[in-house]
Every structure is written in C-alpha cells, then in structure tokens.
C-alpha positions in Angstrom: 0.0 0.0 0.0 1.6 3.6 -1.0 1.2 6.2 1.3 0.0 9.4 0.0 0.0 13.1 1.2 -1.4 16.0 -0.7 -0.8 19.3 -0.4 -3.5 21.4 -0.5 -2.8 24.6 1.2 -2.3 26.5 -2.2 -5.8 27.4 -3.4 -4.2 28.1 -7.1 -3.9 24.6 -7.1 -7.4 22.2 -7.4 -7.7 19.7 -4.7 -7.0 15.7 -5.8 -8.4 13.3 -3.5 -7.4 9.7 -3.1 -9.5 7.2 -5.0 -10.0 4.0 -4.5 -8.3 2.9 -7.2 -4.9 3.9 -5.8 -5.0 1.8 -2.8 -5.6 -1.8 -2.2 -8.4 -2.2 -0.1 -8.4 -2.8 4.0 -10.6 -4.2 6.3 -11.5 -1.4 8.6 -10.5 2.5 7.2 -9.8 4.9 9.8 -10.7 8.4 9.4 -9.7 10.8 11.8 -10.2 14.8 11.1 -7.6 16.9 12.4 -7.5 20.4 13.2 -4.5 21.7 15.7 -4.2 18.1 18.0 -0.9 18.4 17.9 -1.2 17.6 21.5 -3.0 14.7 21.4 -2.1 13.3 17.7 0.5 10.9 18.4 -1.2 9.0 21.1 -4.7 9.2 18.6 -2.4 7.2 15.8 -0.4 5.1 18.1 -3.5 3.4 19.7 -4.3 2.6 15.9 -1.3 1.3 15.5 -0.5 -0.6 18.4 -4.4 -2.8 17.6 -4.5 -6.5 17.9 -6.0 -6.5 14.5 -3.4 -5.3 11.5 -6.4 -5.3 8.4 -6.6 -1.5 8.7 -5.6 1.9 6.9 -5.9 5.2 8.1 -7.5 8.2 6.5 -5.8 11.5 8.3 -7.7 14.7 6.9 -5.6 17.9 8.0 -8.1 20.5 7.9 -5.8 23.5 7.1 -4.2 22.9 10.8 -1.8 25.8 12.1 0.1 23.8 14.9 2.6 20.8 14.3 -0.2 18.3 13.1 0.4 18.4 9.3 4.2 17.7 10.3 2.9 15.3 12.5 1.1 13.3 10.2 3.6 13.4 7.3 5.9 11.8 10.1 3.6 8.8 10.3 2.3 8.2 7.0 6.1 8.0 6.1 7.1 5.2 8.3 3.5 2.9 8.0 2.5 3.0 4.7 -1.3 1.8 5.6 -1.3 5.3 6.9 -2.6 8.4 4.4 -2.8 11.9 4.7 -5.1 15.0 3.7 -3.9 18.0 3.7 -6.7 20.4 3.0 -7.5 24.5 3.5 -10.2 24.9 6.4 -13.5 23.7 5.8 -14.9 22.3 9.0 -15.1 18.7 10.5 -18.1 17.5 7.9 -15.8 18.4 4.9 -12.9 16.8 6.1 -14.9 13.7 7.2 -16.4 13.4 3.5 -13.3 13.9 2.3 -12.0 11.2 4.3 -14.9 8.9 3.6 -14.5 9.4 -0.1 -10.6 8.3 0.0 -11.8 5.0 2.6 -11.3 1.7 0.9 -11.7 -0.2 3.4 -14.8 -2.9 4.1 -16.1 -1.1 6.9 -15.5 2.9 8.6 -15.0 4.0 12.0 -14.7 7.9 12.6 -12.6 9.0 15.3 -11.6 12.3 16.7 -8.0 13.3 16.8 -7.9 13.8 20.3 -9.4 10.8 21.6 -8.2 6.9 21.5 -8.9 3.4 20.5 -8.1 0.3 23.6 -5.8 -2.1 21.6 -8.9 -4.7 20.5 -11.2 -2.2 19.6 -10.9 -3.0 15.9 -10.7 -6.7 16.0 -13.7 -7.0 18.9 -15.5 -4.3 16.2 -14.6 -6.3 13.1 -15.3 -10.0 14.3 -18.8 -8.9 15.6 -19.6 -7.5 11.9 -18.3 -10.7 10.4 -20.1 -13.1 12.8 -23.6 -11.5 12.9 -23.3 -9.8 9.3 -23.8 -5.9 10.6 -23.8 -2.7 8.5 -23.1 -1.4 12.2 -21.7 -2.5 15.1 -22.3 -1.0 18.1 -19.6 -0.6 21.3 -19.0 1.4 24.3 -16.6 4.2 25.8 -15.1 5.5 28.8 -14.9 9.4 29.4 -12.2 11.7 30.3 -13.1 15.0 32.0 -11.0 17.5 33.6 -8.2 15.2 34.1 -10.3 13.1 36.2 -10.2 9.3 36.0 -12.1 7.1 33.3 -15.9 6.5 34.0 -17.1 3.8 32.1 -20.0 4.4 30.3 -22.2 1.5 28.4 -25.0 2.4 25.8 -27.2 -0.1 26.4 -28.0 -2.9 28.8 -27.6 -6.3 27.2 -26.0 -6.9 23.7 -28.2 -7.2 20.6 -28.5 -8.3 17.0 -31.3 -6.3 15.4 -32.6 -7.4 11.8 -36.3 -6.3 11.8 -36.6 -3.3 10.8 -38.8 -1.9 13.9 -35.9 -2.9 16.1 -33.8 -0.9 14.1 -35.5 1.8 14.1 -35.8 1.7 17.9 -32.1 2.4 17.9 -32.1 5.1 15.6 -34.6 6.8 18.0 -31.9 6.6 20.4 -29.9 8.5 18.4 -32.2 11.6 19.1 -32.4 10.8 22.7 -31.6 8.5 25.1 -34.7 8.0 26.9 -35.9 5.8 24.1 -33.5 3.1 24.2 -34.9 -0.2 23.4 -32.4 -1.6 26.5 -32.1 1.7 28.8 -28.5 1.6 30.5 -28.2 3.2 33.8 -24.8 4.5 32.8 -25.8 5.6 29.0 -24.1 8.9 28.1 -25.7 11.4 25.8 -23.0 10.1 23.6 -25.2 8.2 21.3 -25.1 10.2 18.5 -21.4 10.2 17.9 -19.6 8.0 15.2 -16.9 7.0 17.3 -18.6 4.1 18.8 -20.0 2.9 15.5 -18.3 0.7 13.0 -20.2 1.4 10.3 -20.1 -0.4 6.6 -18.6 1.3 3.6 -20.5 -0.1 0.7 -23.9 1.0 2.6 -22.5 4.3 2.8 -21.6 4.5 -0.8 -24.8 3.2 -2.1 -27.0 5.4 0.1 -25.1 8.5 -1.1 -24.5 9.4 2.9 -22.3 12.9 3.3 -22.2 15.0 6.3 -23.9 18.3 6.3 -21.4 21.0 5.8 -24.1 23.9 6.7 -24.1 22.6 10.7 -21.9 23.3 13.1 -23.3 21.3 16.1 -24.9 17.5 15.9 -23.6 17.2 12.3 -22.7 13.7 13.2 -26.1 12.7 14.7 -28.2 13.9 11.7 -25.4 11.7 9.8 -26.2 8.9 12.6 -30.1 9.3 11.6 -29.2 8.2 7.8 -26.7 5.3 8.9 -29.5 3.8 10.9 -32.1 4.3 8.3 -30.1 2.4 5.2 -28.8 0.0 8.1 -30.8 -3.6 7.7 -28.3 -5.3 11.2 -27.9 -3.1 13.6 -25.2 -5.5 16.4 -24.3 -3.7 20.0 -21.6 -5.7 21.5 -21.0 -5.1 25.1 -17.6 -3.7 24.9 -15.3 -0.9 25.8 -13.7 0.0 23.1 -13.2 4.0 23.2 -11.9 6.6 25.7 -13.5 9.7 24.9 -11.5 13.2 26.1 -13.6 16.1 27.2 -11.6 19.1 26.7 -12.0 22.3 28.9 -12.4 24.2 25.5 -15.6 21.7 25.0 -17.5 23.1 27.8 -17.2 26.9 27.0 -19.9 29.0 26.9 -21.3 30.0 23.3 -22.7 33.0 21.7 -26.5 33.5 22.4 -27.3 34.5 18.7 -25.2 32.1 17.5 -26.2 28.9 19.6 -30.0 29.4 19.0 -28.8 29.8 14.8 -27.0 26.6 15.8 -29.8 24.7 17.2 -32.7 26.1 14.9 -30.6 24.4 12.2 -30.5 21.0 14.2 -34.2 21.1 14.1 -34.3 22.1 10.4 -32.0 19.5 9.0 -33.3 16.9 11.3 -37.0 17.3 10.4 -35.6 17.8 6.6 -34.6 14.3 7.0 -37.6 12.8 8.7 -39.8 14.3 6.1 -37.8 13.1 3.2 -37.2 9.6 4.7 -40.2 8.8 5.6 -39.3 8.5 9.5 -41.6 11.2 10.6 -43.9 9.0 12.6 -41.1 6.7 13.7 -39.1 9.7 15.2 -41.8 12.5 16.2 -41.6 11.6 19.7 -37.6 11.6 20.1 -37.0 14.9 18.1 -39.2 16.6 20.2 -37.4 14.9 23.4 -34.1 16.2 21.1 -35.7 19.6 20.6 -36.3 20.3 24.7 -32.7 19.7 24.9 -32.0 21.9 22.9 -33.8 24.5 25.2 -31.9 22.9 28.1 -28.7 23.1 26.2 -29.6 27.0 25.3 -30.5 27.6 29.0 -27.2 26.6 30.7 -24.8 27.6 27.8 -26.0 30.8 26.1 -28.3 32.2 27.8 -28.1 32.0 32.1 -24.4 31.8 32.4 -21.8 34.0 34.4 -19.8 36.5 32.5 -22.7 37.4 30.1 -22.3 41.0 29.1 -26.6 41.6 29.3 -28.8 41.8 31.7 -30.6 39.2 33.2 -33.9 41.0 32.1 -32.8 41.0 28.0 -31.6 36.9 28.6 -34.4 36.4 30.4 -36.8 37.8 27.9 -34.9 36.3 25.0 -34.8 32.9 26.3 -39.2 33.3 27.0 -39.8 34.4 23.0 -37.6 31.4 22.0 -40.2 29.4 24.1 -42.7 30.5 21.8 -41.4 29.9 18.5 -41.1 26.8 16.4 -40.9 23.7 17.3 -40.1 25.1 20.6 -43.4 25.3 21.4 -45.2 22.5 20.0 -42.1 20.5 21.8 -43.2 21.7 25.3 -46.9 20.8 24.6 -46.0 17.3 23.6 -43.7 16.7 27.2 -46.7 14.4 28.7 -46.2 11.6 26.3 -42.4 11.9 26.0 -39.9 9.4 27.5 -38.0 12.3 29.7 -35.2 11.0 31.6 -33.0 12.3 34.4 -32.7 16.2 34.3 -34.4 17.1 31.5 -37.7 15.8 33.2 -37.8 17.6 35.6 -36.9 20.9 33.4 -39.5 19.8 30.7 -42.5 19.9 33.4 -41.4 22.9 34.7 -41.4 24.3 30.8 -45.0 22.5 30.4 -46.2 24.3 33.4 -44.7 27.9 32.3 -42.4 28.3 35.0 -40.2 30.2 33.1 -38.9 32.5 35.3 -37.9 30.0 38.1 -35.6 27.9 35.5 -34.1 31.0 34.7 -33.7 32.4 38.1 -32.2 28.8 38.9 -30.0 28.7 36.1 -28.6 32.1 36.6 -27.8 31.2 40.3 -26.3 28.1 39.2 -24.2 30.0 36.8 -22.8 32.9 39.6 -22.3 29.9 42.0 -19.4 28.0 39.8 -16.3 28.8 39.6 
C-alpha cells in the first residue's frame, strides 16, 4: 500500500483526492479529522497502530491545521504505509470527514476524533462482531475523560443485541435523538449516542445510500449523519464492549454566543426534520425529536443564555430565552412533554417548561451560573 500526502494549502492549485483505485483495499479504514491536535495526535495514531488487529488503513484529513499536526502526520504516514494523509484548507469537521470517507477503501469505517483513543482490541472485537452477525453497524462502548479526572465507564445499552427487523432498528435510531428511548435503557448511558466513534459502520452502505455530512451545521452534524446510517442499516449488532476513551476538553465546555447557539440549534431542528420528512421516518421519530428539541432548550438555557460572565442583563436573557419558548418547534415541543420518555434532568426541566415556570428555570439557572467557579 503507497502512502499518500497532498498538499492542498495552495488554493491556485485544485484539490486531488485519493481514490480508490490507488490503494488496495483494507478491512477497517480509519478516518480521523484533524485540526490543531498536535497535542494529542501521536497518542490518537499510536493506539491505531498498536491494535490487535493489522487489516486496517488510516484516512488523516488535515483540515488547514496551524500547529505541528500536518508535520505530525507526514511523520507517520512516512514510516507505515497503511497510513494516508489529507492535507486540505479549512472547511470544517463535515468536509474533512467526506473527504475522508470518499478516499476510505476499506470494508467497513469508523470515525474517530484526533484527540481521543482506540483500547488495543477495539478493531478486532469491532470487526469480528460484523463478520459473525453480518452488521452494516456494530455498536460498542466508551469510557470518558473529563477534567483530568479518572475514566468513568459508560455503556450504551444494557444487554448486547443483533437487530434485523426493521422496527428494532428503528428503535435504535430513535436513540440516536435521545436517550430516553433506548430499546435496553443503561443506567450509565451517556448522551453520547449520536457520535460515530462508537460505531463501526459499513462502507458499501454508505456509498450506495449516497451518505455525506452536512457541511451547513456546526453542532450535531454527526447525529443527523447517525439518523441516515440507521435508516439504510438492515443489522444493527451492539456488542458489550469498551472499546473507546472519549477526552472532554475544557475548551468543549465553553460557553457560546446566544445568537449564534440558537442559529445553531434552529438548524439541528431544520435538517433533522428535513430528514424525517424526506425519509419517511416522521412518525417513527416524532416523539424523540421533540425529546431532542427540549434539549435543545436545556442546552440554550445553561450555555447561552443563564451563564456567568454574560455582558446583558438578566432582564434581556431572560426575555430572550421566554420568546424562544414561543417559536417553532419550541413550542409544539413543550406541549408534547406528557407523552415523552424524559429522563434524568431534563424531566424535571421539561414539566417545569409544560407548566410555564419560566422564570424559576431561569432564576435557577442564573444562580447556578454565579455559584461555579
């Protein structure tokens, strides 16, 4: 196998991507976006390399990075040649993933992030569970890393699975939404579901369904991506498994832009209903995207609206945050909390939305906010 870096820095110059022709195929392709991980790059590819199972290829798409990754990678893909590089201007983490899905070869995908890591079987546990129960996906779990603080193990669902009816199927894709409608409810499930890391996912399905990720969305790009995966999907396999450890970075948990966080999530609940309109799925899903639309509000609440540092008043956020509640599909969302499957927090924030307590979320939510440090 050759490995191959482009250059793509120089706009003059049209952008060449790897085809499949130009690589003999692998088992499992790897693609990992990268923008600035210098910090955690090395240890990302050395847990690929150091796997139990050798059938693989990377996909590395530098997204126009400005620290040491590009040097980084070039390093690598020189000394393993099942290892190959993208080098690309800016363009976001959905352009460099379809760029890095369109150079795959391999049988199957799995996406990971560049500053997160694979446990040394987590391809061949991945792989043999798609060859034994004949999965477009296979499903594992992850530990998370926050704050330096030690691993908590976190397992999606609560006994292993190998769905072929399509109603089973579809109960996992609801899960995608939001956790409260897992067909096996976990009592350590994160709200991790919707990311492609823990999802080894088959190529050729991808291919024939035409599946790209949304360059227009900035948040939950990979769950609407997660939506179509399940939808083409015909065996869905969850093998009990930790397979992932999943860093949460400090810069994760800032605080975002009012304006632009509401823009953010009015266009998760655009392309999401987009695609249950044009899929078919509407009456499949209603229920979870409305769950996935009051946390949104939740979401919106804690991180751009009723946090400390905020240069309005209270009185503008406060009045901001209640017109939101009005609008589409805010509203219709709230109505529709009775016959949701709520879980954990955002119950009890979802009644007190039903019951237009507005004020007292947001007078608990700015306290919250003053209190942390």
């Amino acid at each position: 196998m050759i490995a191959i870096t482009m250059a793509c820095r120089l706009l003059k110059n049209p952008r060449r991507l790897i085809t499949a022709e130009e690589s003999v195929s692998s088992k499992v392709s790897v693609v990992i976006p990268v923008y600035n991980s210098a910090k955690y790059l090395r240890e990302c590819i050395d847990s690929v390399l150091a796997q139990s199972f050798s059938d693989w290829e990377v996909v590395a798409v530098d997204d126009g990075s400005s620290d040491d990754s590009p040097a980084i990678l070039d390093e690598y893909a020189a000394k393993d040649s099942r290892i190959k590089v993208i080098h690309k201007a800016n363009g976001g983490v959905s352009a460099a993933r379809n760029d890095g899905l369109a150079a795959a070869c391999g049988e199957y995908v799995l996406f990971v992030d560049s500053d997160d890591f694979l446990d040394k079987d987590a391809l061949q546990v991945s792989y043999e569970e798609a060859l034994c129960t004949g999965a477009d996906v296979v499903i594992t779990d992850h530990w998370i890393w926050k704050d330096g603080r030690p691993e908590t193990e976190h397992r999606f669902f609560a006994k292993e699975f190998v769905f072929t009816d399509k109603k089973d199927v579809s109960s996992v894709q609801r899960m995608v939404l939001y956790k409260g409608y897992s067909p096996y409810p976990s009592a350590s499930c994160s709200y991790m579901f919707s990311a492609l890391w823990s999802k080894l996912i088959r190529r050729e399905m991808l291919m024939k369904g035409m599946l790209r990720f949304s360059s227009s969305m900035k948040l939950y790009e990979d769950g609407l991506f997660a939506l179509q995966v399940f939808h083409e999907a015909k065996v869905v396999a969850y093998k009990q498994v930790l397979t992932y450890h999943y860093r949460i970075l400090p810069n994760s948990l800032c605080h975002i832009n009012e304006d632009r966080l509401v823009e953010d999530c009015g266009k998760i609940a655009f392309h999401v209903k987009e695609f249950m309109s044009a899929s078919g799925d509407i009456e499949i899903l209603q229920d979870a995207y409305y769950a996935r639309i009051l946390f949104l509000l939740k979401k919106m609440a804690l991180r751009g609206f009723f946090f400390k540092g905020s240069e309005k008043s209270f009185w503008t956020r406060y009045r901001a945050y209640g017109k939101l509640l009005k609008s589409s599909p805010y509203a219709e969302s709230i109505v529709a909390v009775p016959k949701l499957r709520l879980v954990g927090n955002e119950k009890k924030f979802c009644w007190l939305l039903k019951f237009r307590l507005n004020f007292l979320i947001a007078l608990m939510y700015e306290i919250r906010a003053r209190l942390l440090r």
